[in-house]
N, C-alpha and C positions, 0 to 999 in steps of 0.2 A: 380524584373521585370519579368512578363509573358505575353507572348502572348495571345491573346484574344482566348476564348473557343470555338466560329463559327468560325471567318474566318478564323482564326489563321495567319494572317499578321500582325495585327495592333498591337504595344508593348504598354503593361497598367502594371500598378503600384497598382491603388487601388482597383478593383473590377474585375467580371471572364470576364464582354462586352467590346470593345470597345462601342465608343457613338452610330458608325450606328448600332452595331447588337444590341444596348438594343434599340434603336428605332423600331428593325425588334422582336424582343423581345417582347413587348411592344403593338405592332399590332398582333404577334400568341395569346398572351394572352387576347386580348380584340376580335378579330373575331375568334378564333379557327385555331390550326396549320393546319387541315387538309383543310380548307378552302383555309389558305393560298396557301398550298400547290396544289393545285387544280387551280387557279387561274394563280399561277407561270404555271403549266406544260401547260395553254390552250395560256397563252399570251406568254409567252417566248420560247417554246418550239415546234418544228417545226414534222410533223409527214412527210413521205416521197412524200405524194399528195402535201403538199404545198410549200416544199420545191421544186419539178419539177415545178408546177406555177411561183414561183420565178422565178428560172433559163427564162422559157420562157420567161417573161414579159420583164426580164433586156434584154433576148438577143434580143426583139424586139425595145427595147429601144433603142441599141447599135445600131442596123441596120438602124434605124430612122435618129439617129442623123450623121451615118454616109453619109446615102444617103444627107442629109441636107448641111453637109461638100462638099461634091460632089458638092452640085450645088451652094456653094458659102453665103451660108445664115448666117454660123454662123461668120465667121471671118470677116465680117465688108465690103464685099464687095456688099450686098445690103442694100445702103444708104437710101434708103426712109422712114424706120422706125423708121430712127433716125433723130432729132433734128441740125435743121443745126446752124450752129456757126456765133454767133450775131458777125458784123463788129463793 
């Protein structure tokens, strides 16, 4: 029994991948690692401008939904947008 050669979590018996990394395997060989690689760093990987964007956007979010809290919209106490109860 060994541990897979990427990610080194997953326990394999017969071969050096587990099944995701011979799929991640499998795509470096057919588009090129360095592509992959290039792709990972622009989609997953955050440089410090958008990681401040983030921050702002959620903490306008936050303040949205708080002022909304405030006036009563999200906990049910303005009834009009909802569906009244068949007798």
């Amino acid at each position: 029994m060994f541990h897979c050669s990427l990610c080194e979590s997953e326990i394999i018996i017969t071969s050096s991948h587990c099944e995701r990394c011979r799929k991640i395997k499998n795509i470096g060989n057919t588009y090129g690692f360095n592509e992959i690689l290039e792709v990972l760093e622009v989609v997953c990987l955050r440089n410090g401008e958008q990681r401040q964007r983030k921050i702002n956007y959620l903490k306008k979010k936050a303040e949205k939904e708080t002022k909304e809290n405030m006036e009563g919209k999200i906990y049910g106490q303005d009834l009009n947008d909802y569906e009244k109860p068949k007798k």
